[in-house]
PLY file of the C-alpha trace (Angstrom):
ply
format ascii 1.0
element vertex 122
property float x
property float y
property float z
element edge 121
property int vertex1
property int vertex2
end_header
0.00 0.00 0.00
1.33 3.19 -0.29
1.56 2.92 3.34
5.02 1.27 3.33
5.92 -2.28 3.08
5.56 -5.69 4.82
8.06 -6.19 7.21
11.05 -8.86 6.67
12.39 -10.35 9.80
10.91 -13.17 9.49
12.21 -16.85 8.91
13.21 -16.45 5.33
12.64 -13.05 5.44
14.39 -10.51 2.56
14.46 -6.87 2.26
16.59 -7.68 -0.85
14.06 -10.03 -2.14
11.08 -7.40 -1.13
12.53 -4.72 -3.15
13.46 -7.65 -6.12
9.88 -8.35 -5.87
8.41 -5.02 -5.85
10.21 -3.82 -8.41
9.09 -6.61 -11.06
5.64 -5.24 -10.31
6.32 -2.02 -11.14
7.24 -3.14 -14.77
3.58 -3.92 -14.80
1.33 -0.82 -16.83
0.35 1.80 -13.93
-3.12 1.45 -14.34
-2.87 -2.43 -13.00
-4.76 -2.98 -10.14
-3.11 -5.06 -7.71
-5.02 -6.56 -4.44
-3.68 -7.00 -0.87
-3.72 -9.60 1.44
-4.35 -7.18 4.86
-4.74 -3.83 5.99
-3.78 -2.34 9.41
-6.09 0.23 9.79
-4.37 3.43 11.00
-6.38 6.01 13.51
-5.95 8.27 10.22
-8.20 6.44 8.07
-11.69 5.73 8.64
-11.92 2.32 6.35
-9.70 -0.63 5.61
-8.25 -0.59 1.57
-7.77 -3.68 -0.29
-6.99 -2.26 -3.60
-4.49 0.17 -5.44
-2.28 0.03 -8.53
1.08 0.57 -10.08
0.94 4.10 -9.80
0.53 5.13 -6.87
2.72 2.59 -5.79
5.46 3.95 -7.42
4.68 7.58 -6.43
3.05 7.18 -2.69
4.51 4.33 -1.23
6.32 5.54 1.68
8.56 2.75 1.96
9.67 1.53 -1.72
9.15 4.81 -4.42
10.83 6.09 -7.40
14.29 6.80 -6.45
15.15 4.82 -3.86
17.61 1.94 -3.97
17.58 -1.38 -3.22
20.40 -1.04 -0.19
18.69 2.47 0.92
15.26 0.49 1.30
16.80 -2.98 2.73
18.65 -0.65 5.31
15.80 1.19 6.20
13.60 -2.16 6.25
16.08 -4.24 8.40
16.59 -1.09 11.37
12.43 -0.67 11.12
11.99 -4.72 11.70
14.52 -4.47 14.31
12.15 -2.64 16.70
9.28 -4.48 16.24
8.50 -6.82 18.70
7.18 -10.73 18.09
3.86 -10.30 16.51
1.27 -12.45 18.51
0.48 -15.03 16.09
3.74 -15.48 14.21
4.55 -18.50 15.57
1.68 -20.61 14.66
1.04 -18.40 11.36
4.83 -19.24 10.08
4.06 -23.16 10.25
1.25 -22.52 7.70
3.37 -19.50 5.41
6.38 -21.16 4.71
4.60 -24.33 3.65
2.88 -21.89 1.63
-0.76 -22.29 3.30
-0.37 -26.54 3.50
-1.49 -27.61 7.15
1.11 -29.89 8.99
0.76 -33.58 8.51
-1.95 -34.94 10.28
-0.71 -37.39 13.33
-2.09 -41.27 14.02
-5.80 -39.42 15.40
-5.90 -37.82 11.84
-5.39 -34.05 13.21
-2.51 -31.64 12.08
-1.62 -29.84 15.16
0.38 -26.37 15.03
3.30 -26.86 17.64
4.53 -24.03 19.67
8.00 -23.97 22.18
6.78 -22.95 25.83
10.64 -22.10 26.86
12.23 -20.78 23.52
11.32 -17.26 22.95
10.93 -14.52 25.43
0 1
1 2
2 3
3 4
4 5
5 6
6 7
7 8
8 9
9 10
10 11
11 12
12 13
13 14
14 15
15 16
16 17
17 18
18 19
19 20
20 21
21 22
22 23
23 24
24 25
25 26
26 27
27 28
28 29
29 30
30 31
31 32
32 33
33 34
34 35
35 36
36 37
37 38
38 39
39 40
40 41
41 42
42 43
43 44
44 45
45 46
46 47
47 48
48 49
49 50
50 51
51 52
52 53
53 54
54 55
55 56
56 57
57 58
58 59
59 60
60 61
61 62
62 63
63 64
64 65
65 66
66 67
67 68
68 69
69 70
70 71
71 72
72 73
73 74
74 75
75 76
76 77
77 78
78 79
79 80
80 81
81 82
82 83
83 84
84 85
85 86
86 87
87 88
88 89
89 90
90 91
91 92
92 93
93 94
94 95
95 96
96 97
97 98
98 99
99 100
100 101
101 102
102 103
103 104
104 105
105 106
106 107
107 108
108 109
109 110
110 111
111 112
112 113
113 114
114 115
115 116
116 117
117 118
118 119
119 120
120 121
């Protein structure tokens, strides 16, 4: 959105591969309409957007515009991640992303269970 970018500290997480990616879209025509995944509604905006297009990606994102480069935006990417803290869902959501949406394999019962560590993280 031309709100910034998705954030790339996760496991097999890129700022490289974000700007890569980002910028093979823009070779798209500007009047492509792209669709989002999610919106984080900020207290500036009264409704949640789901849609925009090449354009005003190239000209309002905050995060990854005309004129910036790929090490100004993966610097800038990596020392915003940096401060974020552990979102609350991460750890069962990344079993199900980097399997690209495929639930784990189901055990002897026939469920697939999501797995977390009780004394890893902080």
């Amino acid at each position: 959105m031309p709100y910034g970018t998705a954030r790339c500290d996760f496991p097999k997480g890129s700022a490289e591969t974000l700007f890569d990616s980002v910028q093979s879209l823009y070779q798209l025509p500007e009047d492509t309409r792209v669709f989002l995944c999610h919106d984080y509604l900020p207290e500036t905006r009264e409704s949640y957007v789901c849609e925009t297009d090449i354009q005003a990606q190239k000209t309002q994102n905050i995060h990854i515009h005309e004129g910036i480069s790929k090490a100004e935006f993966a610097q800038m990417r990596n020392q915003r991640d940096s401060g974020l803290s552990m979102p609350k869902l991460i750890l069962s959501s990344i079993q199900i992303n980097m399997k690209a949406g495929q639930f784990p394999t189901p055990e002897q019962n026939g469920v697939s269970y999501l797995k977390l560590p009780l004394n890893y993280f902080k």
